[in-house]
Every structure is written in C-alpha cells, then in structure tokens.
C-alpha positions as CSV (number, residue, x, y, z in Angstrom):
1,X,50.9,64.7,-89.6
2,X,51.9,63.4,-86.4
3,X,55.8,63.4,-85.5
4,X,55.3,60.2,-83.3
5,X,56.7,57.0,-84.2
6,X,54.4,54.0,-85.4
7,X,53.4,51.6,-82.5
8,X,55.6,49.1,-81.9
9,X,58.5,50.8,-83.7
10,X,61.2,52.1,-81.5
11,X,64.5,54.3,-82.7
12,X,67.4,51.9,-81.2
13,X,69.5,54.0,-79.1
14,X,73.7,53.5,-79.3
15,X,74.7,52.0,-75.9
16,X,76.9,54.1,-74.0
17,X,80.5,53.1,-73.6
18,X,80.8,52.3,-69.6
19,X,83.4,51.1,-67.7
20,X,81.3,48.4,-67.6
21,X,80.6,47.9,-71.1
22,X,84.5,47.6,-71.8
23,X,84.8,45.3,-69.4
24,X,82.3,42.6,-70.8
25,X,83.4,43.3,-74.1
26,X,86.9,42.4,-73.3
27,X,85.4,39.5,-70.9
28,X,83.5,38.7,-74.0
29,X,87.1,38.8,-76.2
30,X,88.3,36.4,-74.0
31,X,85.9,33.8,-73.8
32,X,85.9,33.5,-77.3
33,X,89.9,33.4,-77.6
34,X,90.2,30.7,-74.7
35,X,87.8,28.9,-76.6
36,X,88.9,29.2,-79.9
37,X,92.6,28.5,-79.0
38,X,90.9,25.6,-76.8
39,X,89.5,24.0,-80.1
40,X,92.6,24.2,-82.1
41,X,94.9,22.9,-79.9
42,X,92.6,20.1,-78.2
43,X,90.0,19.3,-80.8
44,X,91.5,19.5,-84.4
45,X,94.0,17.2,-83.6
46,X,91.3,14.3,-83.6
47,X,90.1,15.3,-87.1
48,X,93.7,15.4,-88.4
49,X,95.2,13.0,-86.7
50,X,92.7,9.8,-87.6
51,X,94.9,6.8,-86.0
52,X,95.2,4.9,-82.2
53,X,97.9,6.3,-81.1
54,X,96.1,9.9,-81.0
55,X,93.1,8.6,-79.2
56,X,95.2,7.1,-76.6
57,X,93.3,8.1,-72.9
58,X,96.0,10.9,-71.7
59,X,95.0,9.5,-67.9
60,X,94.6,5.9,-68.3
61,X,97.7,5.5,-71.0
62,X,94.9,2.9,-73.2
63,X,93.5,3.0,-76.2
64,X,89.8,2.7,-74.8
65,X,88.7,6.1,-76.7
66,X,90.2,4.6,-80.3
67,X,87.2,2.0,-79.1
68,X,84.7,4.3,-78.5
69,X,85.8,6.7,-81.4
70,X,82.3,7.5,-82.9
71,X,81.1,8.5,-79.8
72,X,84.1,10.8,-78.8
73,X,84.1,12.2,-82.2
74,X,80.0,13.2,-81.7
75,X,80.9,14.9,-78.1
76,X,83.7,17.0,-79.5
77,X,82.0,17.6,-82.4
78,X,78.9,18.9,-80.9
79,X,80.6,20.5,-77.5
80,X,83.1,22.4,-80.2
81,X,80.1,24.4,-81.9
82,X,78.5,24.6,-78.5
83,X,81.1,26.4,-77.1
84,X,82.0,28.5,-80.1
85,X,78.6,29.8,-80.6
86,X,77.6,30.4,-77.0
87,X,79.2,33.8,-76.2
88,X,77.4,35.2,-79.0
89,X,73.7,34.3,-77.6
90,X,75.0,36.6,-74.3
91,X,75.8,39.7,-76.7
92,X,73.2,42.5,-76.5
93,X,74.3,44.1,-79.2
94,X,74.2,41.4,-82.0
95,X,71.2,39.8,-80.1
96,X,69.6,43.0,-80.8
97,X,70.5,44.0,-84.3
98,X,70.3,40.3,-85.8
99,X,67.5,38.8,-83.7
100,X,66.8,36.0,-86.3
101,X,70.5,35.1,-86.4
102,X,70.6,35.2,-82.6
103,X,67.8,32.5,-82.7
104,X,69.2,30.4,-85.1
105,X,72.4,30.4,-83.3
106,X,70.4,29.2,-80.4
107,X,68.5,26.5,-82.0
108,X,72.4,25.1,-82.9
109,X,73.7,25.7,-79.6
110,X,70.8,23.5,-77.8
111,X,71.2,21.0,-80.8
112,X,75.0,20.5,-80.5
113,X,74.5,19.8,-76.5
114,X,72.0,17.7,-77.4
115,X,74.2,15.6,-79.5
116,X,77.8,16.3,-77.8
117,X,76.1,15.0,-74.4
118,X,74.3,11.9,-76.0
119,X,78.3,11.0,-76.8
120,X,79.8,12.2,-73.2
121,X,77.0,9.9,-72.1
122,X,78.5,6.8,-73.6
123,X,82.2,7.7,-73.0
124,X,81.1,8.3,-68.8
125,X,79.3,4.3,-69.0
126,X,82.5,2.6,-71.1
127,X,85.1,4.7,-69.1
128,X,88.2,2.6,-68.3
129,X,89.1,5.3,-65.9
130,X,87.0,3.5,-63.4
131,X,83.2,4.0,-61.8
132,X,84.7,7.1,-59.8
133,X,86.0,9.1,-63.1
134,X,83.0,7.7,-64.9
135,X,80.5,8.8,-62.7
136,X,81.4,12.6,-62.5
137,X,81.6,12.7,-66.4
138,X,78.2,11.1,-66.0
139,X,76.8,13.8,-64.1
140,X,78.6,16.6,-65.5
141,X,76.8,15.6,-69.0
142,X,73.5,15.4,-67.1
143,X,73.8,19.0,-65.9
144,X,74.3,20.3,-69.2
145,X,71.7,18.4,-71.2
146,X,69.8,19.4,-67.9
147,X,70.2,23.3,-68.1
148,X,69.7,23.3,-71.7
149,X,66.8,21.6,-72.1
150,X,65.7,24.0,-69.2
151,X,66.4,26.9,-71.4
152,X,64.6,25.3,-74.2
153,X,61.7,24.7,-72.3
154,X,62.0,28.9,-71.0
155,X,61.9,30.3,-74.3
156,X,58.9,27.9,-75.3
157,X,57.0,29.4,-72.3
158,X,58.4,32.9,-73.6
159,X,60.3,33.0,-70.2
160,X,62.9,35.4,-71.1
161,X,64.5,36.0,-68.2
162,X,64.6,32.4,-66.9
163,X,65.7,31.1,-70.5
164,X,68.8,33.5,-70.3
165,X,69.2,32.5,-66.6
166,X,69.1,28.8,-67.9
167,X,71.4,29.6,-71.0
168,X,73.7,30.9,-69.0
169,X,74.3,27.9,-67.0
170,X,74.7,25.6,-70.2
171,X,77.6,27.8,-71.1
172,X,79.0,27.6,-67.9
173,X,78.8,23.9,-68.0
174,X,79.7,24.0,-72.0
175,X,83.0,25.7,-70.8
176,X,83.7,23.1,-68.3
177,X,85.3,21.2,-70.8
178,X,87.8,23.9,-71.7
179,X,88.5,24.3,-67.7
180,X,88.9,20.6,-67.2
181,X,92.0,20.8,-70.0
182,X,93.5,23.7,-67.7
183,X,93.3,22.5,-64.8
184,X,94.1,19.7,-66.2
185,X,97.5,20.8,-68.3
186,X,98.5,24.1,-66.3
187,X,98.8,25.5,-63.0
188,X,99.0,23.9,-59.4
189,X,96.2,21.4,-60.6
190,X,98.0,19.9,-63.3
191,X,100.4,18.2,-60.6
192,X,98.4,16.6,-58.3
193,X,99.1,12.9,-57.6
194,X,98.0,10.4,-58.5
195,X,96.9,10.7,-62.0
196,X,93.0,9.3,-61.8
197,X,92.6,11.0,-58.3
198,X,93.3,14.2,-60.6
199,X,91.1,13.5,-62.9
200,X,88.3,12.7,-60.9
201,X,88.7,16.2,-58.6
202,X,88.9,18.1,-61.9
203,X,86.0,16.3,-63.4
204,X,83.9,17.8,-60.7
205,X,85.7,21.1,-60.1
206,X,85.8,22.2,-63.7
207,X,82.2,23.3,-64.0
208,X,80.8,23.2,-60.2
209,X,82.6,25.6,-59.0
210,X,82.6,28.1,-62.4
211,X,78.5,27.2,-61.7
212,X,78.6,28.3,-58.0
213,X,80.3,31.4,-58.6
214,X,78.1,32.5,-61.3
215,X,74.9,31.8,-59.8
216,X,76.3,34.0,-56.2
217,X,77.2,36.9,-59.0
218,X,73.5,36.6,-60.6
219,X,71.1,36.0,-57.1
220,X,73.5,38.7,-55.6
221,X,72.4,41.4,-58.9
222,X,68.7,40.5,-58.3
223,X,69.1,41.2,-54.8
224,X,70.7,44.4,-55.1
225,X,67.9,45.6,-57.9
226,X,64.9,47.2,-56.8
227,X,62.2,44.9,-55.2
228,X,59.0,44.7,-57.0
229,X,56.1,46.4,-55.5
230,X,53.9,44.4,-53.5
C-alpha cells in the first residue's frame, strides 16, 4: 500500500512562532480592540440613545443628522460589521482552518460596505457642513465602495492575490472612520481651529494617508521578493 498522501490532500503544518508572527498577532489584537472599543463608545450610543439631541452634528452644533437619521443609522450599521469582521478575512490561520466561514464572513463584509456607503452617500450630498466637508465624505465613500467592489470583482476572476491586495484597502478605508474619531477627539489634531476646517483636513487624512502608507509597505514587499523568471 502506498504511504503517500491522496492527491489533493495535504497534512496542514503548525506555523512557526516568529518574531514576526507575534507581532501581527498582537497588530491583529489591536485592530480588533480599537475597533471594538470604537463601536461601543461611538456607535451604540445611537441605538440607545433614539432622540435629537444625540444626533446633534458634533461640528456643525445642528440637528441635520436627526434629519437624515435612516440614512446615518444604515452607514453605522453597515460600517460597524464591516469593521468588526474585517481583521478576520486577513487571518491565515482561521482563513485556513474555516475556509467556508472565511467566505461567508466575506460575502458580509462586501455587503455591509455596500449598504453603509449607499448611507455615507446621502449624509456627504445633505451635509450642512458645507460643499467642502461634503465633498471629501463624498469621495472617501467612493473609495471604499470602489476598492470593495474591486475585491469582489478579484475573487470572481479567482484573482487571489489582487482580491487580498483589494481587500486590504477596503479595510484600510473601512478603518478610516475609526481614525477620523481620533484625530478627531485626541491628540494634536483634535485642536485645530477652526472647527469645519478640522473636519474637512481629517475627512481626507483619516484614510489617505493610512492608504499611502500601506500601499509603500506592500509595493516595497513585492519588490524585495524574488523577481519572476523571465
């Protein structure tokens, strides 16, 4: 009897614990936590709190989102499942182990920034904030219905490695909500003067910049891997 393994089967291997394992784990850790603590301080509130006074702007001091509360109540809704499920579609290990999970998880992530940015849409048109304000949360919601519908339209193609490419950049843009309410609330940021000049500068900076820097770290790993033979 042969001591080979069937086709197709392969014995899974447990991943060795790296420095650099540890360190996306605990990258990993964190993501989740900001996010999580994100949600509950900045999203339940809405739920619990069903009146005007909670849905009074924080920048323009009116009650334009009390207005507009179906459609603010569809982009938290679907960007808080978007950004809690996310970090598990970039885990090897549970990608691996529960593959149907992982693509289930998937098919909610793209769904939830289908239907969060359909409401960020409406909120950037009926801003009160003015065209300035309105426009960058118009094109921030662009670039993430953008990049997931180009990871959508990866995996479809059975483009692996462009769908994770893509995926990863819809999380990047998925967490620039959470940024904007740092910048936003904490640090040197949260300061600057005067208040819609702030929130037009953090609009943009939330998720460009996080975008920049993560496509330098990924074009800079493909250029320091082996070139492909000619």
């Amino acid at each position: 009897m042969s001591t080979f393994p069937a086709a197709g089967r392969f014995t899974a291997q447990p991943a060795k614990k790296t420095p650099i394992f540890w360190a996306k784990a605990l990258g990993f850790v964190f993501i989740v936590a900001i996010a999580a603590a994100f949600v509950g301080k900045y999203v339940f509130h809405y739920y619990l709190n069903y009146n005007q006074a909670t849905y009074t702007d924080p920048v323009a001091g009116e009650a334009n989102y009390w207005a507009m509360r179906g459609w603010l109540l569809m982009h938290i809704t679907g960007g808080m499942v978007a950004v809690l499920t996310g970090p598990w579609q970039f885990w090897t290990g549970f990608r691996s182990r529960f593959y149907r999970i992982h693509r289930w998880m998937g098919r909610v992530f793209l769904g939830s920034v289908a239907v969060g940015s359909a409401g960020a849409f409406s909120l950037a048109v009926s801003t009160t904030n003015g065209w300035a304000f309105g426009f960058a949360l118009f094109v921030m919601a662009s670039a993430w219905v953008t990049c997931a519908g180009m990871a959508y339209y990866a995996i479809l193609k059975r483009r692996v490695a462009i769908h994770k490419d893509w995926m990863l950049r819809a999380y990047v843009v998925t967490f620039g909500f959470v940024t904007f309410r740092i910048l936003s609330d904490y640090g040197p940021t949260s300061h600057l003067q005067p208040d819609n000049d702030k929130g037009i500068s953090i609009a943009w900076t939330c998720w460009v910049v996080p975008l920049m820097i993560v496509e330098v770290i990924q074009q800079l790993r493909r250029m320091r891997s082996p070139a492909p033979s000619a």
